[in-house]
C-alpha positions in Angstrom: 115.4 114.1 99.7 118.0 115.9 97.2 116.9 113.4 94.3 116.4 115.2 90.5 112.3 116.6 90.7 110.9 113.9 87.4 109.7 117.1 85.6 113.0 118.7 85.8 115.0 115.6 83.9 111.8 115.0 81.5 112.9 116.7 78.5 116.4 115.3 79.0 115.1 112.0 79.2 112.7 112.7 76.1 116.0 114.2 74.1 117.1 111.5 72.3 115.0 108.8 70.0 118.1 106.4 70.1 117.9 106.3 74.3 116.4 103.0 76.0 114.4 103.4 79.8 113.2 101.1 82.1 111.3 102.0 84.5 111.2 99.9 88.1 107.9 100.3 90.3 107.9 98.2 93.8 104.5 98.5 95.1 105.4 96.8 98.7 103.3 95.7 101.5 103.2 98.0 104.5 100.1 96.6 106.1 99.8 95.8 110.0 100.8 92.1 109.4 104.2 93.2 108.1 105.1 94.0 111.4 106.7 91.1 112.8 109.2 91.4 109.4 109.8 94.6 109.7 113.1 95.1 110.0 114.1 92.2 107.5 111.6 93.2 105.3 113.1 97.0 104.9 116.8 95.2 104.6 116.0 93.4 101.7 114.1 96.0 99.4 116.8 98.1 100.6 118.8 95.3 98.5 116.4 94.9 95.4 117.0 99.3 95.1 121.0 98.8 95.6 120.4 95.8 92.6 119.1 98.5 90.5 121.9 100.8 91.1 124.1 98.1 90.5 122.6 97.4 87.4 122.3 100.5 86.1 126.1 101.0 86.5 127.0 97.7 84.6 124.8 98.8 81.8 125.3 102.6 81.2 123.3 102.7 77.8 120.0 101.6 79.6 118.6 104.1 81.8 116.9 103.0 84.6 113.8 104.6 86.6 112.7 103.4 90.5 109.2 104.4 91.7 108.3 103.0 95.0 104.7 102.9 96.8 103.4 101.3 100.0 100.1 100.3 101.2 98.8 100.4 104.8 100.1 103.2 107.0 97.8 105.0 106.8 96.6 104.5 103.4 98.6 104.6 100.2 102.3 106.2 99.9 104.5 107.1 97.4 107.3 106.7 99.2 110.1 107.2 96.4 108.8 109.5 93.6 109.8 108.7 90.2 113.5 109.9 89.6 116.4 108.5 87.4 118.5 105.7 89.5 121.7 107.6 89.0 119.7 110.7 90.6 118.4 108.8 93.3 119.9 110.1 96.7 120.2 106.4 98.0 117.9 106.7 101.4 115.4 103.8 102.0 111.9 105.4 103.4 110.3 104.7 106.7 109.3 101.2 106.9 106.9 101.1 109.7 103.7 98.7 109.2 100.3 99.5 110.4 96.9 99.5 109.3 94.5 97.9 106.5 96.0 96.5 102.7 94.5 98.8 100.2 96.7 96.8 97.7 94.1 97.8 94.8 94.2 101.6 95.0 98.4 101.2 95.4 98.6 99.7 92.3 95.6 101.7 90.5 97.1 105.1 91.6 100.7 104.2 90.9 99.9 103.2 86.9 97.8 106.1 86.7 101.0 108.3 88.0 103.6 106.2 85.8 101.6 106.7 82.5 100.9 110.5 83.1 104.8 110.5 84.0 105.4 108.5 80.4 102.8 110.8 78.2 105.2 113.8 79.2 108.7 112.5 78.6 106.7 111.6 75.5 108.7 108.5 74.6 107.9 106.1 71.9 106.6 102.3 72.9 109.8 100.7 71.7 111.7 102.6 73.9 110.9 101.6 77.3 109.8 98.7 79.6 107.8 99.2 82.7 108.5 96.8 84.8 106.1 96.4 88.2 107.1 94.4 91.1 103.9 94.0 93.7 104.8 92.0 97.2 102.2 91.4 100.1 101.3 89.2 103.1 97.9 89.4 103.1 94.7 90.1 100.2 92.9 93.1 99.3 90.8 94.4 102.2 90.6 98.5 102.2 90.8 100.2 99.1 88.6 103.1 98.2 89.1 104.4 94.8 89.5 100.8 92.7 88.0 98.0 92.4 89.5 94.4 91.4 87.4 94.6 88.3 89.1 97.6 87.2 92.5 96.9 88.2 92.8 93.6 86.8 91.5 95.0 83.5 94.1 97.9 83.6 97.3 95.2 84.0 95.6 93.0 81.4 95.1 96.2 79.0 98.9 97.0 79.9 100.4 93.8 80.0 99.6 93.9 76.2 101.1 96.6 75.8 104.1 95.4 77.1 104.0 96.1 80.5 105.0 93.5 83.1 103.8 92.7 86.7 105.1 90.6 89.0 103.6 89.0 92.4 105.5 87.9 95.0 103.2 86.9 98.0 103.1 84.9 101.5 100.4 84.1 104.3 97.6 84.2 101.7 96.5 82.6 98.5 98.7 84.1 95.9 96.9 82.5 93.2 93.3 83.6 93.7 94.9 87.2 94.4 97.4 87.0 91.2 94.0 85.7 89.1 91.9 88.2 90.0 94.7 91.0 89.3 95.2 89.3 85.7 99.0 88.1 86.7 100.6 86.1 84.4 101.0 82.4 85.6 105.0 82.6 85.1 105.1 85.3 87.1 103.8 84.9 90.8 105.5 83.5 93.5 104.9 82.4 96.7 107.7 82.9 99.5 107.9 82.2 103.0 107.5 85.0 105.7 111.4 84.9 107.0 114.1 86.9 106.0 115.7 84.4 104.3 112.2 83.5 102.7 112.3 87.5 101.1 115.5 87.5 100.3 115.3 84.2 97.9 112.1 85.7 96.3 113.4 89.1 95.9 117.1 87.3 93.7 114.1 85.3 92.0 112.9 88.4 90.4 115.7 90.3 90.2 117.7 87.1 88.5 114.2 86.8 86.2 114.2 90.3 85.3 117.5 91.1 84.2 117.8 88.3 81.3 114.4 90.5 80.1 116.6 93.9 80.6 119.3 92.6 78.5 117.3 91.4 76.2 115.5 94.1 75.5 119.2 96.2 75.4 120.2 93.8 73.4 117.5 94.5 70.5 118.0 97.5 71.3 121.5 98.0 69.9 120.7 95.5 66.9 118.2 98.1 65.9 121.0 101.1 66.3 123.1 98.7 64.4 120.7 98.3 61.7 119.9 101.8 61.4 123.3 103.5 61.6 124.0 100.5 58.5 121.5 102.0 56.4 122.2 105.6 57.0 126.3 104.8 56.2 124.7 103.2 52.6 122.3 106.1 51.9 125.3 109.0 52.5 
């Protein structure tokens, strides 16, 4: 891929106090039981990535990460490395579903990448949103480095801090799943396993997420506002 390397844009990224990030991790399903949706399945995260590009062009002062990770063939993959939107070189991965659901260790390992990634751009909390979108067909059954007590204390510990996960599931019980991950009630869905079913829950979330985005843009620039007020009365 001919995307920016992360540690090559981190100290442009970490140049300016004034900037605003958000930073978009899909943690997708690429278990066995995926199969039989393959094909839609890789169509419409193809659309939730061209949303973010889409996004990031109608609002230019918000810069926008994507991180993406599977789970299932054969283990856990990062399959799109953290990399600015604008820099991202627009391939989908390999979307080709076998194996186990090590759902916890996908989400474990990609927080513990995203907050290593965060402590060396070195940005202030007020800066940023992390924003983490999880999808599956099926619970928990083949992780080896987490455990659900330690993953649903690590979103509840970051969910405090701001941090927000979503969970969009089908063909399981997304509420025991979502509870024992320490989702928020508001945010897990259930959709059905079609196209058409992935395609409605995948506009839910992006439709949900971008009134938060411009929100947050929109303090944002009240704070810019506010501070380039008072620097104009102090000169």
């Amino acid at each position: 891929m001919n995307q920016t390397p992360f540690n090559a844009a981190a100290s442009n990224a970490a140049a300016s106090a004034d900037a605003s990030y958000v930073f978009n991790v899909l943690i997708l399903d690429e278990s066995g039981s995926m199969g039989s949706i393959a094909s839609a399945a890789k169509e419409v995260f193809e659309g939730y990535l061209h949303r973010l590009i889409q996004e990031q062009q109608d609002i230019p002062d918000l810069t926008q990460y994507i991180n993406m990770w599977t789970f299932g063939k054969p283990y856990v993959n990062e399959n799109i490395p953290l990399v600015k939107i604008n820099a991202w070189d627009k391939v989908f991965p390999e979307y080709t579903p076998s194996d186990s659901t090590p759902m916890f260790d996908a989400i474990g390992m990609s927080i513990h990448k995203l907050k290593e990634s965060l402590r060396i751009l070195d940005l202030q909390k007020e800066q940023y949103q992390v924003k983490v979108f999880i999808v599956s067909d099926g619970e928990e059954n083949a992780s080896r480095e987490y455990r659900a007590s330690q993953i649903g204390a690590l979103i509840r510990g970051l969910i405090a801090e701001g941090w927000a996960f979503d969970y969009y599931g089908t063909d399981h019980d997304i509420t025991s799943m979502a509870d024992t991950l320490n989702i928020e009630s508001h945010r897990r869905v259930m959709f059905q396993k079609t196209k058409a079913g992935m395609e409605s829950a995948r506009d839910h979330y992006m439709d949900e997420i971008i009134k938060e985005k411009m929100n947050f843009v929109e303090s944002r620039r009240s704070e810019f506002s506010k501070k380039f007020d008072n620097d104009e009365r102090k000169a």
